[in-house]
N, CA, C and O atoms as a DFTB+ gen file, in Angstrom:
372 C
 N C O
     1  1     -16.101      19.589      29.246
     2  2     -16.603      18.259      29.460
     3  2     -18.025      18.175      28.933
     4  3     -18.798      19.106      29.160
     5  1     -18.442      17.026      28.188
     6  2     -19.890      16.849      27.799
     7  2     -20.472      15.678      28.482
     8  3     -19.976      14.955      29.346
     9  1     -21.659      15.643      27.900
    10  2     -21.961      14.286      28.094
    11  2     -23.193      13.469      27.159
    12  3     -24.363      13.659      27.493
    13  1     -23.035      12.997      26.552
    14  2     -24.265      12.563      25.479
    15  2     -25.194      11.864      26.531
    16  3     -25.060      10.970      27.367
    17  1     -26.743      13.136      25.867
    18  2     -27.462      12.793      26.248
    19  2     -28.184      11.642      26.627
    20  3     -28.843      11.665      27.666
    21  1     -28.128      10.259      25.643
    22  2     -28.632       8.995      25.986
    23  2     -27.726       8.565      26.836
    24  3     -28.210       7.738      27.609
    25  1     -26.204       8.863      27.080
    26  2     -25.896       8.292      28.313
    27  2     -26.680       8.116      29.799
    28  3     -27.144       7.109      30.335
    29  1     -26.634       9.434      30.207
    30  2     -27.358      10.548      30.745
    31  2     -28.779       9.909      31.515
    32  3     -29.256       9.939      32.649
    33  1     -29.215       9.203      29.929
    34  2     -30.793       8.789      30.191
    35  2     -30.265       7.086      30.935
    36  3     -31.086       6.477      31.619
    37  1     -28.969       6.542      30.706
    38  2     -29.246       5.146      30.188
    39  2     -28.852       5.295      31.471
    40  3     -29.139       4.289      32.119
    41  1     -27.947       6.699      32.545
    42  2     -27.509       6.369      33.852
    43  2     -28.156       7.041      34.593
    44  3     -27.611       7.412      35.632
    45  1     -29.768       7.494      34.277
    46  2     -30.463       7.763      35.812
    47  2     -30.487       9.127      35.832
    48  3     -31.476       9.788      36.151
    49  1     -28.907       9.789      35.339
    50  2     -28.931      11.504      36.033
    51  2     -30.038      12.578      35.265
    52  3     -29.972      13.207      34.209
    53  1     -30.880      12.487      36.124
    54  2     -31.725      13.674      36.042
    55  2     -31.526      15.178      36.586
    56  3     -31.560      15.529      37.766
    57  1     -31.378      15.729      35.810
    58  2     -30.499      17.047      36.233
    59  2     -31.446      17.701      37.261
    60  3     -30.947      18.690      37.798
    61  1     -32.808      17.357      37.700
    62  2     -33.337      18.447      38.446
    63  2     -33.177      17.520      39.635
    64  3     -33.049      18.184      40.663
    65  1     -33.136      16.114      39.862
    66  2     -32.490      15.545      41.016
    67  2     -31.919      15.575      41.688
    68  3     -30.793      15.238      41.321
    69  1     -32.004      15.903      43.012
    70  2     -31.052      16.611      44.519
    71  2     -30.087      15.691      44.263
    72  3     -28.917      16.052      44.135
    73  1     -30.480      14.310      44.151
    74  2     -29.455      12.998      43.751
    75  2     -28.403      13.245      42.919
    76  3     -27.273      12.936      43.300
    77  1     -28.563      13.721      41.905
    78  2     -27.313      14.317      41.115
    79  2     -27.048      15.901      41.431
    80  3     -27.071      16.519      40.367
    81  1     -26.847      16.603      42.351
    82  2     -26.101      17.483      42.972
    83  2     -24.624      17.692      42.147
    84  3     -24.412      18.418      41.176
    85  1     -23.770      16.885      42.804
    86  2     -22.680      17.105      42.722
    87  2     -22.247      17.263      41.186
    88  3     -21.686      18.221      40.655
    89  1     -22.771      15.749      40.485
    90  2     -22.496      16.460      39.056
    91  2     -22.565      17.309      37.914
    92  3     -21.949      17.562      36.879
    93  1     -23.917      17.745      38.759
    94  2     -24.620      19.184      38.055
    95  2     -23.603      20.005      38.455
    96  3     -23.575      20.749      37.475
    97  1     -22.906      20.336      39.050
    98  2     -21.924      21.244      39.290
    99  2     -20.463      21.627      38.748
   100  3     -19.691      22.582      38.826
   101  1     -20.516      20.106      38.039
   102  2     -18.852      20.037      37.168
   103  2     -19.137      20.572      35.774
   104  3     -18.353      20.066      34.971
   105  1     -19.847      21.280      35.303
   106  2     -20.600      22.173      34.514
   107  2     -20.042      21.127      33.090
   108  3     -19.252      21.437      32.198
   109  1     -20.626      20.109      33.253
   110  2     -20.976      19.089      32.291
   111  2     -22.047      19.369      31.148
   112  3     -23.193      19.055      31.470
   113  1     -21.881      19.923      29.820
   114  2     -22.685      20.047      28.939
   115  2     -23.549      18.746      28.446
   116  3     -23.093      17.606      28.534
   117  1     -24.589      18.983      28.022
   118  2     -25.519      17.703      27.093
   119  2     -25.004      17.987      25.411
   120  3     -25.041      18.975      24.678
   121  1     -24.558      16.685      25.264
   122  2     -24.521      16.972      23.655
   123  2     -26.090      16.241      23.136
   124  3     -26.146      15.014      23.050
   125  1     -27.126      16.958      22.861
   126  2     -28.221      16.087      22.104
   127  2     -27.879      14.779      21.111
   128  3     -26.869      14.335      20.564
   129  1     -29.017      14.490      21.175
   130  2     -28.768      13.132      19.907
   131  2     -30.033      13.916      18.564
   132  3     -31.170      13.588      18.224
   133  1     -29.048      15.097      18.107
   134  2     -29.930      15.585      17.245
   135  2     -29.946      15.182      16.029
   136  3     -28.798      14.739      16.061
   137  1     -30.330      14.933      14.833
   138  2     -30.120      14.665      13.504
   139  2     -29.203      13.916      12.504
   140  3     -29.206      12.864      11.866
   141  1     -28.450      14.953      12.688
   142  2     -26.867      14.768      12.422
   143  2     -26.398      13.361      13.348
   144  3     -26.457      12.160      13.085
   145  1     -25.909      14.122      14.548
   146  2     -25.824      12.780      15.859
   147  2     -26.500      11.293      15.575
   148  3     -25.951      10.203      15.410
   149  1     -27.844      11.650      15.581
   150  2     -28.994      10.292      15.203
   151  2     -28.628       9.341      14.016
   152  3     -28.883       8.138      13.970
   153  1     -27.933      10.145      12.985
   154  2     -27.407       9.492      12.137
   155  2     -26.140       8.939      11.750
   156  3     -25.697       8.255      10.827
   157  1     -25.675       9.551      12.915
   158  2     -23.441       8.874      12.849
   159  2     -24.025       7.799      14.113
   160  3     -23.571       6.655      14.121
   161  1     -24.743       8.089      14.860
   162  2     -25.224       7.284      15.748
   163  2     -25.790       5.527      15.548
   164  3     -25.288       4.533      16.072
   165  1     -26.717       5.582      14.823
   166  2     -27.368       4.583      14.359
   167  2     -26.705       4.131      12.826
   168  3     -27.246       3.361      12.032
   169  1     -25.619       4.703      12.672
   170  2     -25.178       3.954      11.582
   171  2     -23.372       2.992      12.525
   172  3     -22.809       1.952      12.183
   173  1     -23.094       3.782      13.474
   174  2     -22.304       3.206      14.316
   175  2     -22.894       1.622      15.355
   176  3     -22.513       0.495      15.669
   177  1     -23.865       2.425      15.506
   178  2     -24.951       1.044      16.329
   179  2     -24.778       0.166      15.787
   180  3     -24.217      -0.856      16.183
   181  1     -25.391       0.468      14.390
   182  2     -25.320      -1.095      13.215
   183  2     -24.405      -1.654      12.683
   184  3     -24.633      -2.654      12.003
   185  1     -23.284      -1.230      12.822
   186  2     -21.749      -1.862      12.261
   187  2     -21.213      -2.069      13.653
   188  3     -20.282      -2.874      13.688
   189  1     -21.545      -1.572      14.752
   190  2     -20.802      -2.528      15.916
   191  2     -21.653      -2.905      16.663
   192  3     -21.491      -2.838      17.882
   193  1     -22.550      -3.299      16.212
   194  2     -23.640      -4.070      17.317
   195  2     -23.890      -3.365      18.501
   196  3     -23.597      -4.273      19.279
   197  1     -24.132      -2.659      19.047
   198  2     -23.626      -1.664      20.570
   199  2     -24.989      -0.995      20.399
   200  3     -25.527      -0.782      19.312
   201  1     -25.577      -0.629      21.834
   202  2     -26.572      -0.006      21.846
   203  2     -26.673       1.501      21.897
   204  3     -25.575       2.017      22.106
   205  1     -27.574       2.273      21.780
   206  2     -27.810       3.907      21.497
   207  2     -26.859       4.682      23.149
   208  3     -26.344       5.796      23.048
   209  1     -26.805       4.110      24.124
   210  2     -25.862       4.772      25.271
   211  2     -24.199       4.468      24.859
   212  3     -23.215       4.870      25.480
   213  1     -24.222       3.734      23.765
   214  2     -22.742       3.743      23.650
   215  2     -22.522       3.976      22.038
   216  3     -21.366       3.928      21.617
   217  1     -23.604       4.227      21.127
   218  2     -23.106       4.264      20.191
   219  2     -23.314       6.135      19.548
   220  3     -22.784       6.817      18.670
   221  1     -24.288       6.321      20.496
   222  2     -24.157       8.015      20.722
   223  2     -23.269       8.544      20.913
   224  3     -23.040       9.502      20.175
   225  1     -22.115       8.158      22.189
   226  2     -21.005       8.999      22.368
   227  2     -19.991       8.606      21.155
   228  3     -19.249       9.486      20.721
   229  1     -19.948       7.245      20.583
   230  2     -19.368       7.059      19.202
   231  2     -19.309       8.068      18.161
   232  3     -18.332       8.327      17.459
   233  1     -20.775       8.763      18.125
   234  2     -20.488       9.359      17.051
   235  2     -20.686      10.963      17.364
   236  3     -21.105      11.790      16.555
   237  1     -20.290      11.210      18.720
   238  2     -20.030      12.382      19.838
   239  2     -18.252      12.471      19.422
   240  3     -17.836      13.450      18.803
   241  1     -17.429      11.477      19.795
   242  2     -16.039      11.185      19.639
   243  2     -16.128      11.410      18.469
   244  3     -15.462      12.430      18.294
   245  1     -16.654      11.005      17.290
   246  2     -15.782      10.951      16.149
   247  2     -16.253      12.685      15.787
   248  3     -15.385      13.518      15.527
   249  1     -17.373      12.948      15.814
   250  2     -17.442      14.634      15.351
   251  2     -16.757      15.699      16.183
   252  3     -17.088      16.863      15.955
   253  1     -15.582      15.393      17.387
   254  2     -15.344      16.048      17.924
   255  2     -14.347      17.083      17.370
   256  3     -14.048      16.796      16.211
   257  1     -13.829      18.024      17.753
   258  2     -12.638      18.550      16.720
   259  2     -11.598      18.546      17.786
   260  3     -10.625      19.026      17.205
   261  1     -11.318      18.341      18.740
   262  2      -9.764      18.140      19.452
   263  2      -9.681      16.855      18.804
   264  3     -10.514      16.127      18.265
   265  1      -8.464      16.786      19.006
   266  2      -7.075      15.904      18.079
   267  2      -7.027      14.834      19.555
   268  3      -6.948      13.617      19.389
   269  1      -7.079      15.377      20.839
   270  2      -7.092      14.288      22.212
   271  2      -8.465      14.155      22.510
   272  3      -9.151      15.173      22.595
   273  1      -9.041      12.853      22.707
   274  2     -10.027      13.256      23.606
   275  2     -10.016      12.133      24.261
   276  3      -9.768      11.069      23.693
   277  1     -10.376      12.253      26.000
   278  2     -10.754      11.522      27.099
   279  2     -11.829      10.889      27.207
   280  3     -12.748      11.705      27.133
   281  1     -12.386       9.377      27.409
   282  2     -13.439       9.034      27.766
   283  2     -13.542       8.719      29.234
   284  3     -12.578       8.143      29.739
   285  1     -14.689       9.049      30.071
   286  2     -14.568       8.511      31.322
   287  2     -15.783       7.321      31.676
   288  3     -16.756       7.635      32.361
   289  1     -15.640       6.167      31.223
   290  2     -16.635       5.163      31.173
   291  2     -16.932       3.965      31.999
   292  3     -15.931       3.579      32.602
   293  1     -17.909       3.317      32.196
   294  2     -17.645       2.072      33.118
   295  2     -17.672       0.758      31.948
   296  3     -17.473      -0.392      32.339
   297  1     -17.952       1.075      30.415
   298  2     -17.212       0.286      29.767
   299  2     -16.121       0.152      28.739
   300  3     -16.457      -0.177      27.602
   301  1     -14.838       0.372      29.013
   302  2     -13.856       0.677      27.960
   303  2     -13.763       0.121      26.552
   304  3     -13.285       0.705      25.579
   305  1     -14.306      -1.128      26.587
   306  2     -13.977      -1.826      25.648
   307  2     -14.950      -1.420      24.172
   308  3     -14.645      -1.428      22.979
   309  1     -16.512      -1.005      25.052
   310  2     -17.014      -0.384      23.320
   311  2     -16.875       0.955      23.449
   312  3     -16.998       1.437      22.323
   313  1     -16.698       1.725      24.184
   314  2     -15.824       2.931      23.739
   315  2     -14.799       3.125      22.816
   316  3     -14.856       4.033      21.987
   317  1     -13.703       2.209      22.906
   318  2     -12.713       2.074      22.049
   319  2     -13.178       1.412      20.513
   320  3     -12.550       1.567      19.466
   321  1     -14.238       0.767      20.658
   322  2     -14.876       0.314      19.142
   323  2     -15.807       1.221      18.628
   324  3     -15.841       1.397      17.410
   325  1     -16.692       1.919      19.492
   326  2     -17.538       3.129      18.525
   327  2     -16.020       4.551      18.552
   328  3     -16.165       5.543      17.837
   329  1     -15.507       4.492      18.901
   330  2     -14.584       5.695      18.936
   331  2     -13.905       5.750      17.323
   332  3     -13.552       6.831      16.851
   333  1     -13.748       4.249      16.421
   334  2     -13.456       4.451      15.404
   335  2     -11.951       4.342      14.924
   336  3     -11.328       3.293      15.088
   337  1     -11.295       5.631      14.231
   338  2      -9.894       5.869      14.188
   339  2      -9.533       6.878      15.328
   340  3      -8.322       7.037      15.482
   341  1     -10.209       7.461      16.007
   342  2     -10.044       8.343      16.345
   343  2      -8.981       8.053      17.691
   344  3      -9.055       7.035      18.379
   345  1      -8.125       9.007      17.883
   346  2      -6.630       8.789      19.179
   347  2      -8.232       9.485      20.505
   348  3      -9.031      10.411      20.644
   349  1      -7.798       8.219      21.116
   350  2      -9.152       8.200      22.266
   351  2      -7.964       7.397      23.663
   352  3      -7.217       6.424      23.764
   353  1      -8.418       8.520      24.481
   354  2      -7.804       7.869      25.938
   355  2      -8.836       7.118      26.608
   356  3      -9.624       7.827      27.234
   357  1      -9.007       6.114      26.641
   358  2     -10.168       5.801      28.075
   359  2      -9.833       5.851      29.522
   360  3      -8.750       5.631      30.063
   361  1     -10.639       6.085      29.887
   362  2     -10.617       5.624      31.657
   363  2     -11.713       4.961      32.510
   364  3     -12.837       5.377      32.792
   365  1     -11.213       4.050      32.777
   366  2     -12.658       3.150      33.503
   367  2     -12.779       3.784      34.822
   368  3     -11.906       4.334      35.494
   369  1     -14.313       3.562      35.120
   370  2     -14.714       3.652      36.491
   371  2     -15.540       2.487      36.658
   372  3     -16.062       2.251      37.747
């Protein structure tokens, strides 16, 4: 399980926060918004209008190399538009 970092930022969880406990524990990786990222990123931003917490994991999904991948989001609908071609399950919360 990952989690792109600007999500991360855009939902509060600060990993040294007693407050986020529990999810520090589901041994949830950070994918950075390094270079590479910054640039599938902000070129996804700009062709779907969508901001850097959703257009980061866009281009998180599309560099992924499993053939399935799960989103677990509270918005499905631009998940499924930065996700691209890619076979993407969502799940809302």
């Amino acid at each position: 399980m990952v989690v792109p970092t600007a999500v991360r930022v855009g939902a509060g969880w600060d990993r040294t926060c007693p407050a986020w406990a529990f999810p520090n524990r589901l041994r949830i990786a950070d994918i950075p918004l390094d270079t590479a990222c910054a640039s599938a990123a902000a070129a996804i931003g700009h062709r779907a209008g969508v901001s850097v917490a959703d257009a980061h994991p866009g281009a998180v999904i599309r560099s992924a190399p499993d053939r399935q991948i799960t989103v677990v989001t509270s918005d499905p609908g631009d998940m499924r538009l930065v996700a691209g071609d890619r076979d993407v399950t969502v799940v809302a919360i």
